[in-house]
Structure formats: structure tokens, C-alpha cells
N, C-alpha and C positions, 0 to 999 in steps of 0.2 A: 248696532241699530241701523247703522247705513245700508248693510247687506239683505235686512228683513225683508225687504220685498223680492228680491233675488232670489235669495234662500224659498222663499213661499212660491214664489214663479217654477223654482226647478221641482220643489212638491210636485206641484200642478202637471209639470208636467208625466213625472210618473204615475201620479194616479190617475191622468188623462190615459196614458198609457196601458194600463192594468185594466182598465173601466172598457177601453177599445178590445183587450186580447179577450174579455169578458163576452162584452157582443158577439166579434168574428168568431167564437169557438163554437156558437152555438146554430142549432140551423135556423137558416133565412127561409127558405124555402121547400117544400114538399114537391116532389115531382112525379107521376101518374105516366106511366109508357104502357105501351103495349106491341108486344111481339108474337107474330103468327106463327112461332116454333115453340117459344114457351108459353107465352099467355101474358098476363100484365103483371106488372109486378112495380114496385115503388122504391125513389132515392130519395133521402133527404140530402140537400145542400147545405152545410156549413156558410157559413160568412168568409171565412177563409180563404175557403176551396172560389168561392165566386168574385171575391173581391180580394187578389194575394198582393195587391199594396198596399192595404190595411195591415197586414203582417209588418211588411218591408218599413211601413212609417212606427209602427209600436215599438221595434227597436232603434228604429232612431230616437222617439223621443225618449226613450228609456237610457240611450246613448247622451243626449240633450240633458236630460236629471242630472247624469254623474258630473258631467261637462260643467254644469252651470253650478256646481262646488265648490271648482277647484280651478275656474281660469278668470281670470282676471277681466274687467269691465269691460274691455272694449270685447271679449271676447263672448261675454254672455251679451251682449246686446245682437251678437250676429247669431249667436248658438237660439236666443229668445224668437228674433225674427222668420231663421227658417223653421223653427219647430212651428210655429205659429199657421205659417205657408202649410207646411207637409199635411200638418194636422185637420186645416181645412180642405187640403184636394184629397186626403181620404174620408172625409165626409161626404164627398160627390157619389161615390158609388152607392151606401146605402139610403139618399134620400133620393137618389133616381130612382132607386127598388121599391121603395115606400110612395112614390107618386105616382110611375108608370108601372107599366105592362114588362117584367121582362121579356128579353128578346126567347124566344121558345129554339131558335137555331144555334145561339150560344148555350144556354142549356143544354143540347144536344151533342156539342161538340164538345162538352168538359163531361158529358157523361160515356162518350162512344172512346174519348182517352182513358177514362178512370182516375182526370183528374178531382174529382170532389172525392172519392175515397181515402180514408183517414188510414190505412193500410197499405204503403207504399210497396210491402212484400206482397200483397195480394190484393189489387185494386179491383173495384165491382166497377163492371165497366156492363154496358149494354149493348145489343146490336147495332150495326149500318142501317139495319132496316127497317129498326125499333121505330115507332109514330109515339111521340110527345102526347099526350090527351086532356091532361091537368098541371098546369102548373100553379101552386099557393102559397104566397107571400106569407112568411111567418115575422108579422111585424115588431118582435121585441129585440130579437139580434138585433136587426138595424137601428131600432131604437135609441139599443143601449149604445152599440158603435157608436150614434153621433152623438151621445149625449159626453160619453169616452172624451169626442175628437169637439168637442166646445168647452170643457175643461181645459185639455192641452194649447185649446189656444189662448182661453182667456193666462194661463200661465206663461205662453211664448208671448204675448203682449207685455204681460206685467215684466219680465226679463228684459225685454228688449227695452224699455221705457224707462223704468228704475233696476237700473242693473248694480247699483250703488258706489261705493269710493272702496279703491281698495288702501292698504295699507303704506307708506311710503318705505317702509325696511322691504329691499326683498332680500337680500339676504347678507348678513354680518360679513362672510367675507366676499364679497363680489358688487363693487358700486354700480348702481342703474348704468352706470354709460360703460363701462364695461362689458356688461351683460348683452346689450345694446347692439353693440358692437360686433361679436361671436356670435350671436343669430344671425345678426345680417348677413358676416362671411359664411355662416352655415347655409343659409337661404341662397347664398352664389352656390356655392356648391357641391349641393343636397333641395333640390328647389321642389323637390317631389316627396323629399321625405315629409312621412304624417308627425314623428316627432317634433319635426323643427317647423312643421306648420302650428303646431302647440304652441308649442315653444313662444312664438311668434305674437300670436294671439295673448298665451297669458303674458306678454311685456308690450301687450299695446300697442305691438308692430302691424302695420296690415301688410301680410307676405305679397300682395299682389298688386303692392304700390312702390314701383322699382326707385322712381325718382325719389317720395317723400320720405322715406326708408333710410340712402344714403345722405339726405339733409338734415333727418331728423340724429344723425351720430355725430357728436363733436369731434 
């Protein structure tokens, strides 16, 4: 019962997750060029393609879900807090879409790369000398995106706030100050490693507090 809100927090965040990959997949925008060799022709924009920290944050909180399972209190309160963060600065880009004018020169520049093409073997890319004529906000991507990325936060809030009590066995043969103890020397000397940054976290250690680390070991 201690861990329900936790447990519910790290839900949230995956389905904040799935809800965001839902939006970005779809297109945000229709775009109108016209070229004096071929004639005019039309791209749609994915969410994706326009906004790819939207990506970069889906798998972190999806990273954030599994995390907030299986590491220990102190460690979902930090894992709850940035998913909470991430999840609102990628909501920035789809309600600037939905409020302003995109920029017509950024469009330009992801279509003259062939970065909005979903076909990395074969991207549709446009002229240098293609002219922009229409650009039209397709407002349910973004919609759905931030509706996505206000789930995942209201979950990295509930994580970070009730991250609940863990249990005091960690394990039959190894006493807390033992344990304790061998992270620390690991954090001396392994300070980069991502395991023992774990490690670290699920035993309640903050890796990036040298003094109260060596205090906290009897």
C-alpha cells in the first residue's frame, strides 16, 4: 500500500509516454511549396520530424516507468522530478505550434534536408529554390502530444511527492551497512559507471554527495 502512489506515478508515466509517441507520429502540419522546375507539390510534417525532443523525452519517461519499479525511494523521487521537468519542456514546442505562426524558414530547412521524411533510405527533400506558399497547422498531433506530456507530469509529480517506504530487508545475505559500504568504494572507483550510479540510488546514496556518503557509512 505504501508504494500505490509510486507504482500509479510510474503508470502515468508510460502512458504519458505512449499518449506523446501517439501525437508526434502523426502530422502537425501540411506544407504547400512551389518549384519553377517541377511545379508545386505538397509535405506533410510529422510531430517527430518538427519537434525530435519529443522523441528524445518519450523514451526517457518510458525509461522513468521501468526505473520507478524497481529503485528505491530516494531514487523515484529524483527519477518522478525530472520526468516531470522533461515532460513539460516537451510540451513547449507543440503549444508554440498551436498558438503561433510557424517559422516558414525552419520548415524550409528540414524540408531542403529531408529531415521530415519517414524514409531515411530515400528522404523527399525539396529544392534550394523551392518558395514556401502554405503552411497549415494540423491541430490534433499537438493536441494529443501535450495532452501525452500533462499526464506524464501529473505522474512525475505524484512520484516525486509519494514515492512511498521501501522495505527494510534488502537482502538476507548482505546487511544495509555492508552494502553501504561497497557502493561507496565502487563510486570511488567507478564514479561514471551507470550501474553503480543505480546501485547508488536504489540504497539511498546520493552519488554526487562525496562528504555525506562517507558519513553516512559506519
Amino acid at each position: 500500500m505504501d508504494k500505490k502512489y509510486s507504482r500509479i506515478g510510474a503508470l502515468l508515466l508510460g502512458i504519458g509516454a505512449l499518449i506523446m509517441w501517439a501525437g508526434s507520429s502523426v502530422k502537425w502540419m501540411g506544407v504547400d511549396y512551389f518549384d519553377d522546375k517541377s511545379g508545386d507539390g505538397y509535405v506533410a510534417v510529422s510531430g517527430g520530424s518538427w519537434s525530435t525532443e519529443v522523441v528524445a523525452v518519450i523514451l526517457l519517461l518510458l525509461a522513468g516507468m521501468i526505473a520507478g519499479f524497481v529503485v528505491r525511494r530516494w531514487g523515484r523521487r529524483v527519477i518522478g522530478a525530472v520526468s516531470a521537468i522533461a515532460a513539460a519542456g516537451a510540451a513547449i514546442s507543440p503549444i508554440m505550434l498551436l498558438v503561433t505562426t510557424p517559422d516558414e524558414e525552419r520548415v524550409k530547412s528540414l524540408l531542403t534536408a529531408g529531415a521530415t521524411s519517414q524514409r531515411a533510405n530515400d528522404p523527399v527533400t525539396i529544392a534550394e529554390w523551392a518558395e514556401i506558399t502554405n503552411v497549415q497547422v494540423a491541430s490534433l498531433g499537438p493536441l494529443v502530444t501535450v495532452l501525452g506530456a500533462v499526464v506524464a507530469i501529473i505522474g512525475g509529480v505524484v512520484m516525486a511527492l509519494r514515492p512511498g517506504t521501501d522495505s527494510a530487508n534488502l537482502n538476507k545475505y548482505e546487511t544495509a551497512a555492508t552494502r553501504r559500504k561497497k557502493i561507496a568504494d565502487d563510486l570511488e572507483s567507478s564514479p561514471d559507471s551507470g550501474r553503480v550510479m543505480w546501485d547508488a540510488l536504489d540504497a539511498d546514496i546520493d552519488p554526487t554527495d562525496e562528504e555525506k556518503r562517507d558519513t553516512d557509512i559506519p
